[in-house]
Chimera marker file (.cmm) of the C-alpha trace (Angstrom):
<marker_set name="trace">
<marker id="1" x="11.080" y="-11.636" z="30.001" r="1" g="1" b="0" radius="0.5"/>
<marker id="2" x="10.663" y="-8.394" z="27.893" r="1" g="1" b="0" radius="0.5"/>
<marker id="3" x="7.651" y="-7.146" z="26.662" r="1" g="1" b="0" radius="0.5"/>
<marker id="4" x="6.910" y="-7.978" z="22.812" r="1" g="1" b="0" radius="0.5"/>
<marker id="5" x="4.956" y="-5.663" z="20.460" r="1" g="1" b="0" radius="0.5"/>
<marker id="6" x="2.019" y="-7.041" z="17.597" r="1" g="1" b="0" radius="0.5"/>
<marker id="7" x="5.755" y="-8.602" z="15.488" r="1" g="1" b="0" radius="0.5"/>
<marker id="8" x="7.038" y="-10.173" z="18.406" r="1" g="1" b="0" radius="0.5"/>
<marker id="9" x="9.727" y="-7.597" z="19.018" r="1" g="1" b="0" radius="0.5"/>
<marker id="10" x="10.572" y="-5.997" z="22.075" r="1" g="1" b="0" radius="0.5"/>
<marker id="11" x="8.506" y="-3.080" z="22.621" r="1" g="1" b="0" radius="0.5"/>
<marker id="12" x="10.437" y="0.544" z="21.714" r="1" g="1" b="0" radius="0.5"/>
<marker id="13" x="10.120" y="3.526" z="24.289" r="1" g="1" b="0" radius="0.5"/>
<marker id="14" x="6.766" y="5.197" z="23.343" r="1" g="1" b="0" radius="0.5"/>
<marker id="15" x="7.135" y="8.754" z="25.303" r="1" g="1" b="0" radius="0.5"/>
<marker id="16" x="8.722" y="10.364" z="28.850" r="1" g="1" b="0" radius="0.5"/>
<marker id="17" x="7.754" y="13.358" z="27.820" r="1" g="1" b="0" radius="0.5"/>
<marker id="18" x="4.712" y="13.273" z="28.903" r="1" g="1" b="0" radius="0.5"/>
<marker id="19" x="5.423" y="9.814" z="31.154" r="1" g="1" b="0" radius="0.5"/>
<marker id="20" x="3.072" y="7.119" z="29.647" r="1" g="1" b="0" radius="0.5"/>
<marker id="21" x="2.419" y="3.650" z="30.393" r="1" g="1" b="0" radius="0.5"/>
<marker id="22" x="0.473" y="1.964" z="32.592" r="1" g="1" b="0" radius="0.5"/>
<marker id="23" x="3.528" y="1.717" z="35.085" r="1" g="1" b="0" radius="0.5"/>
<marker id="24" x="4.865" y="5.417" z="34.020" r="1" g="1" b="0" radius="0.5"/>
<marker id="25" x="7.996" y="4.048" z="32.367" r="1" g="1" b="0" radius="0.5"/>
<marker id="26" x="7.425" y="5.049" z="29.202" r="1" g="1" b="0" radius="0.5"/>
<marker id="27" x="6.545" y="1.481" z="27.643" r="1" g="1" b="0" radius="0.5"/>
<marker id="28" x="2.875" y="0.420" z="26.422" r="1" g="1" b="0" radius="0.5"/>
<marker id="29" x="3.093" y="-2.779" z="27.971" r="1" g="1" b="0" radius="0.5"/>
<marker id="30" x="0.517" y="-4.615" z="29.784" r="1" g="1" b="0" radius="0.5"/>
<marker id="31" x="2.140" y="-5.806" z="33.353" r="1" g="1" b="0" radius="0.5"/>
<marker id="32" x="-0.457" y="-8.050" z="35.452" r="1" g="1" b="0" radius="0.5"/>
<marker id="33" x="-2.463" y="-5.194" z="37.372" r="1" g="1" b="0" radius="0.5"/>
<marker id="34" x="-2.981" y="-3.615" z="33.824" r="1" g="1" b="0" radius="0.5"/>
<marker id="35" x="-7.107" y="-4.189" z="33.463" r="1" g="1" b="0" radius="0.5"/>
<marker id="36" x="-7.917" y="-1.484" z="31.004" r="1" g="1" b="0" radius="0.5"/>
<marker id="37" x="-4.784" y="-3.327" z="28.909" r="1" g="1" b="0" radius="0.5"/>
<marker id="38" x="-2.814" y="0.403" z="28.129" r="1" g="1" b="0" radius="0.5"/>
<marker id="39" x="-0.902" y="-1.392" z="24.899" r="1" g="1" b="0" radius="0.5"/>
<marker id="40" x="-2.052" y="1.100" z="22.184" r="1" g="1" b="0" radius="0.5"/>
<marker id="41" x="1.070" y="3.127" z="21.624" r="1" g="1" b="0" radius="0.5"/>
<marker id="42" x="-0.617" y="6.496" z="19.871" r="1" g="1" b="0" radius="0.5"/>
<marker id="43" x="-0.782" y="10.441" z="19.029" r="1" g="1" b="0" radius="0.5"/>
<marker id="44" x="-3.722" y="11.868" z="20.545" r="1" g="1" b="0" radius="0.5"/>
<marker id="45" x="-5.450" y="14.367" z="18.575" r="1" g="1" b="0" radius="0.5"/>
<marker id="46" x="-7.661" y="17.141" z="19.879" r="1" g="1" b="0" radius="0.5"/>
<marker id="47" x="-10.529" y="15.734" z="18.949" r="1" g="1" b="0" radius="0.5"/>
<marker id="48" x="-9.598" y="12.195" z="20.651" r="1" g="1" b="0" radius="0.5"/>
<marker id="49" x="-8.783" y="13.939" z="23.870" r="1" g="1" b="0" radius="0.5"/>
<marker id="50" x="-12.614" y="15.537" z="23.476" r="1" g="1" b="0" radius="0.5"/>
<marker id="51" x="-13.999" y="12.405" z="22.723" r="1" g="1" b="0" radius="0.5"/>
<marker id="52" x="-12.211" y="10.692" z="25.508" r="1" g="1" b="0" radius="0.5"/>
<marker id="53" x="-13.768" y="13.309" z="27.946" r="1" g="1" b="0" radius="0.5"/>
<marker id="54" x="-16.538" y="12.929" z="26.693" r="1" g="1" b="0" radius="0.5"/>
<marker id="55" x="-16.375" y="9.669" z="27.814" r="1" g="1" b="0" radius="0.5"/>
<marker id="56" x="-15.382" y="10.225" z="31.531" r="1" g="1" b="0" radius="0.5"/>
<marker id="57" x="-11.668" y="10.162" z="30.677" r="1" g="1" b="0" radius="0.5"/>
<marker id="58" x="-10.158" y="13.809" z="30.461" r="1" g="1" b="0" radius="0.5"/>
<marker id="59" x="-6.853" y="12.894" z="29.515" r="1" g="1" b="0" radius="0.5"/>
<marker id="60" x="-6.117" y="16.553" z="29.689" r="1" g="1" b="0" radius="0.5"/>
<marker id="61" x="-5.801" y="16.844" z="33.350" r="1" g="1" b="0" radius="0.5"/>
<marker id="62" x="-2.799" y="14.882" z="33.474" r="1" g="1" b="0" radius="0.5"/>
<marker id="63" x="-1.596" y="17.291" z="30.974" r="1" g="1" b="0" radius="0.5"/>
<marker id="64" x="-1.964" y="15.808" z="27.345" r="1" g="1" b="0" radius="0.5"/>
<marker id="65" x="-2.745" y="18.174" z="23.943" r="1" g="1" b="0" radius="0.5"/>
<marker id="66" x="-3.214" y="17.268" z="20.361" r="1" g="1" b="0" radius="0.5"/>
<marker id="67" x="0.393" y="15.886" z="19.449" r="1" g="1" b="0" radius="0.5"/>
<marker id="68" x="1.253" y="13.889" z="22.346" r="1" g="1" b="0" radius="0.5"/>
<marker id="69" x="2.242" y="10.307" z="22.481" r="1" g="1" b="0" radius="0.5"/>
<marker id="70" x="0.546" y="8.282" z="24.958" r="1" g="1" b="0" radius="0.5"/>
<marker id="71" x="-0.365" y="4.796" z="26.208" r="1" g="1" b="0" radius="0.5"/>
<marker id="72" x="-4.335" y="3.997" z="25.684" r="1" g="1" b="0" radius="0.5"/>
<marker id="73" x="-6.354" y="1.798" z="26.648" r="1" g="1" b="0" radius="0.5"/>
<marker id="74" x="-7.437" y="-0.938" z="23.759" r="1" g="1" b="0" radius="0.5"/>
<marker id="75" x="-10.916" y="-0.944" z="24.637" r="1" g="1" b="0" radius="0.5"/>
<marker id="76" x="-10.975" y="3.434" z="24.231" r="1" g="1" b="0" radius="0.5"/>
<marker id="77" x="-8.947" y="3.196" z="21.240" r="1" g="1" b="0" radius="0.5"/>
<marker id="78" x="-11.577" y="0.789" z="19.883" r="1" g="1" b="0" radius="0.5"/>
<marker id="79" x="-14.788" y="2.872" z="21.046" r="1" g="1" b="0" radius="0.5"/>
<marker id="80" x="-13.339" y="5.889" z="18.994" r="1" g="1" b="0" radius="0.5"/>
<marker id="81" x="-12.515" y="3.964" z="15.938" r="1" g="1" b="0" radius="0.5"/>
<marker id="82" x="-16.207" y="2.195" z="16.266" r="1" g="1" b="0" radius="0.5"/>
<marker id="83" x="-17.712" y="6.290" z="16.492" r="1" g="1" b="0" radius="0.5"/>
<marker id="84" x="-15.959" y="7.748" z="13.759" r="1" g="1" b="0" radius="0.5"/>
<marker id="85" x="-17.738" y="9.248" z="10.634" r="1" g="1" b="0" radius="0.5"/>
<marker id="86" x="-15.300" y="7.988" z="8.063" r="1" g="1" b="0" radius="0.5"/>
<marker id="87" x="-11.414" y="6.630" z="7.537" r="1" g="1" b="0" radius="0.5"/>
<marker id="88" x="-9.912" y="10.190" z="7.939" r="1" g="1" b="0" radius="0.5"/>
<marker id="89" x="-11.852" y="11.352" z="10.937" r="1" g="1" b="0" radius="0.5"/>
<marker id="90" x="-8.746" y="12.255" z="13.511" r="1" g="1" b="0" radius="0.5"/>
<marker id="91" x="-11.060" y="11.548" z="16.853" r="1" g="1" b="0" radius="0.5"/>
<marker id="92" x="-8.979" y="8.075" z="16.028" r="1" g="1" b="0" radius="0.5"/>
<marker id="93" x="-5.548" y="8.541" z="16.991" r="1" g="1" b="0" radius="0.5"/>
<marker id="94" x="-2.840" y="7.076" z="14.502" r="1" g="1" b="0" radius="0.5"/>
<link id1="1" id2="2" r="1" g="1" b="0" radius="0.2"/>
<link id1="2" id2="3" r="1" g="1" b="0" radius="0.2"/>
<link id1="3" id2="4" r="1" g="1" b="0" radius="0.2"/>
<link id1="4" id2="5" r="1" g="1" b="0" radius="0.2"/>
<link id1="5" id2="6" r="1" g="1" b="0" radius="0.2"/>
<link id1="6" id2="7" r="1" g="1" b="0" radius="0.2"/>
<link id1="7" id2="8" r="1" g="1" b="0" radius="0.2"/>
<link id1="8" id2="9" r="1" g="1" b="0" radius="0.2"/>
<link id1="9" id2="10" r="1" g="1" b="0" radius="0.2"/>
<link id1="10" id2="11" r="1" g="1" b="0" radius="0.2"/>
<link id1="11" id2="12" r="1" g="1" b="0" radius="0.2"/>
<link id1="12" id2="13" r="1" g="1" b="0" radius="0.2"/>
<link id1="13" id2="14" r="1" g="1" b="0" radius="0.2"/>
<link id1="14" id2="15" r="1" g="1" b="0" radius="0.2"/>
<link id1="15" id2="16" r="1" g="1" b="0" radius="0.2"/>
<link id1="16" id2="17" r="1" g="1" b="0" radius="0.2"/>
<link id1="17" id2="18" r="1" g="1" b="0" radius="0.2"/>
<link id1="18" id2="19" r="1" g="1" b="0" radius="0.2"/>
<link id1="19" id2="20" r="1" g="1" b="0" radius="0.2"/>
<link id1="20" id2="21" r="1" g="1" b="0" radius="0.2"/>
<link id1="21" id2="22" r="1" g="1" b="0" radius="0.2"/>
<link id1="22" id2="23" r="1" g="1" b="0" radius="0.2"/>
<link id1="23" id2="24" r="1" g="1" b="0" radius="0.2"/>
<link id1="24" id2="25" r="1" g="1" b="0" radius="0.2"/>
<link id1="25" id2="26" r="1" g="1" b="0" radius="0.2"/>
<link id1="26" id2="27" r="1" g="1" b="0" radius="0.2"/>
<link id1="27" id2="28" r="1" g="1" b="0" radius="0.2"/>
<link id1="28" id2="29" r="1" g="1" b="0" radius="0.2"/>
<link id1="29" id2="30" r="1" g="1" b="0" radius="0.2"/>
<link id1="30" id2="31" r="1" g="1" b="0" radius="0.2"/>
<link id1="31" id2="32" r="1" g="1" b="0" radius="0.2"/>
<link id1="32" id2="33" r="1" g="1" b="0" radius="0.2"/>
<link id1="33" id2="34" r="1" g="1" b="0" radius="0.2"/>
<link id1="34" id2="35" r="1" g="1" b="0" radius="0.2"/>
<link id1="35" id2="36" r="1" g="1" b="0" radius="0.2"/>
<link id1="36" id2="37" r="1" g="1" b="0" radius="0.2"/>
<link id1="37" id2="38" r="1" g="1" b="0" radius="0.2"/>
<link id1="38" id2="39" r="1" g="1" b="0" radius="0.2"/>
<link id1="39" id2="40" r="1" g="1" b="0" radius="0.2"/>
<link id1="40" id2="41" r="1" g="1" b="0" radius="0.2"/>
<link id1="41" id2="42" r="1" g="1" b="0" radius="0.2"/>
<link id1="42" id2="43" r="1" g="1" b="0" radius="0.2"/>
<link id1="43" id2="44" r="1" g="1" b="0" radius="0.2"/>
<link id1="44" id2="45" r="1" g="1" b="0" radius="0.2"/>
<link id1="45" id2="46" r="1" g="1" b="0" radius="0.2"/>
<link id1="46" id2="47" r="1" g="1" b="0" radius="0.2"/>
<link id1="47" id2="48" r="1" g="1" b="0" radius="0.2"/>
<link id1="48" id2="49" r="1" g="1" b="0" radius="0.2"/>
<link id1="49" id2="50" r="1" g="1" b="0" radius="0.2"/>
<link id1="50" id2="51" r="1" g="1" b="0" radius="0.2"/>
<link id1="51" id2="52" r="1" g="1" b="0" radius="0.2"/>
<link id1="52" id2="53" r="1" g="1" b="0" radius="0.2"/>
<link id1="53" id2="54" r="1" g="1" b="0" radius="0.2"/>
<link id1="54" id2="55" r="1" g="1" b="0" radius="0.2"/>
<link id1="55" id2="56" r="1" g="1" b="0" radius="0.2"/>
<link id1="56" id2="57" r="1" g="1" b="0" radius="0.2"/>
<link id1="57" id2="58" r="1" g="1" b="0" radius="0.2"/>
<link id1="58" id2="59" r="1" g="1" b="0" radius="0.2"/>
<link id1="59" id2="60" r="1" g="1" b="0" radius="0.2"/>
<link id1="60" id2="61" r="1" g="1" b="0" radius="0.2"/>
<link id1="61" id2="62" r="1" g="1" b="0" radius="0.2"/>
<link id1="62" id2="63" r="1" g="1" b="0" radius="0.2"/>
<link id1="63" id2="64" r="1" g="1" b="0" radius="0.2"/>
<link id1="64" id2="65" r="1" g="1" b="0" radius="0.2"/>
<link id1="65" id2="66" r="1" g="1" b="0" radius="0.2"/>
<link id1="66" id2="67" r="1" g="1" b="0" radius="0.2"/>
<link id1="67" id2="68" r="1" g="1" b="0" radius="0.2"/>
<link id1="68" id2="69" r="1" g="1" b="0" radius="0.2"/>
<link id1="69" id2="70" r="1" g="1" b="0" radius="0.2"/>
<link id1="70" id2="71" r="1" g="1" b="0" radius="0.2"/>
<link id1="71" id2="72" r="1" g="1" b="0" radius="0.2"/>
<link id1="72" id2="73" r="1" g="1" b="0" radius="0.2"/>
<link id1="73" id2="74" r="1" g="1" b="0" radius="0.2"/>
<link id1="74" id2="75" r="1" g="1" b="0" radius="0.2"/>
<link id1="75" id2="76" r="1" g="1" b="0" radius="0.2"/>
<link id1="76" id2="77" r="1" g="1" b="0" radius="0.2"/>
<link id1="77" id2="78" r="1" g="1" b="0" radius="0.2"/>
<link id1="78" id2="79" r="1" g="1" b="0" radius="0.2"/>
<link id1="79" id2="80" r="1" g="1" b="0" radius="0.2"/>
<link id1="80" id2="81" r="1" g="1" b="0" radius="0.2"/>
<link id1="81" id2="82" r="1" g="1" b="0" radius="0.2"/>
<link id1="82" id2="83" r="1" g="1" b="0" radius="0.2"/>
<link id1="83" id2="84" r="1" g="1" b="0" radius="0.2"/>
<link id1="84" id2="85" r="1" g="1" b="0" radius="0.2"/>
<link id1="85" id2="86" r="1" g="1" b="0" radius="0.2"/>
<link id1="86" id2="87" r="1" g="1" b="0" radius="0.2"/>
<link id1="87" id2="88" r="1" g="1" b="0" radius="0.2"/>
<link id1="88" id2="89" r="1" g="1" b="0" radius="0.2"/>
<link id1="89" id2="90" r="1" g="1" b="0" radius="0.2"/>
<link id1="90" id2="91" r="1" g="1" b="0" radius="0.2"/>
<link id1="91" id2="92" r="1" g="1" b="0" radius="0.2"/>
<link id1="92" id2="93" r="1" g="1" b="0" radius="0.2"/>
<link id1="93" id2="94" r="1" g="1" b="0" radius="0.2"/>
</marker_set>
């Protein structure tokens, strides 16, 4: 069975360049041995990937800058939107 997104559609091809997804295949979807549950399809910014490190996750060492699409993790996506200052602070990516 394919992978749905939040309108019960199957999910669209996020990014392969850089690779994302919890099983590198360019999907956000959320196969069995996902645990940190990698369905948030988003751009990073720059000051996401900061807070992230911050964190203990430095996203940039797998080689992701401000711009990139990637696969996070609901529960990180959720910390930064719970720390931001206000509605247009970009440590929350879109």
């Amino acid at each position: 069975m394919a992978s749905l997104n939040v309108f019960k559609k199957p999910l669209a091809l996020h990014s392969t360049k850089p690779m994302t997804g919890f099983l590198r295949n360019g999907y956000c979807e959320v196969p069995a041995g996902d645990f940190g549950n990698h369905s948030v399809a988003a751009e990073v910014t720059n000051e996401f990937l900061e807070f992230s490190a911050s964190r203990g996750n430095d996203l940039r060492t797998v080689g992701l800058t401000g711009g990139c699409r990637w696969c996070l993790c609901a529960s990180r996506w959720k910390e930064a939107l719970d720390a931001r200052k206000n509605d247009q602070d970009p440590v929350v990516p879109r």
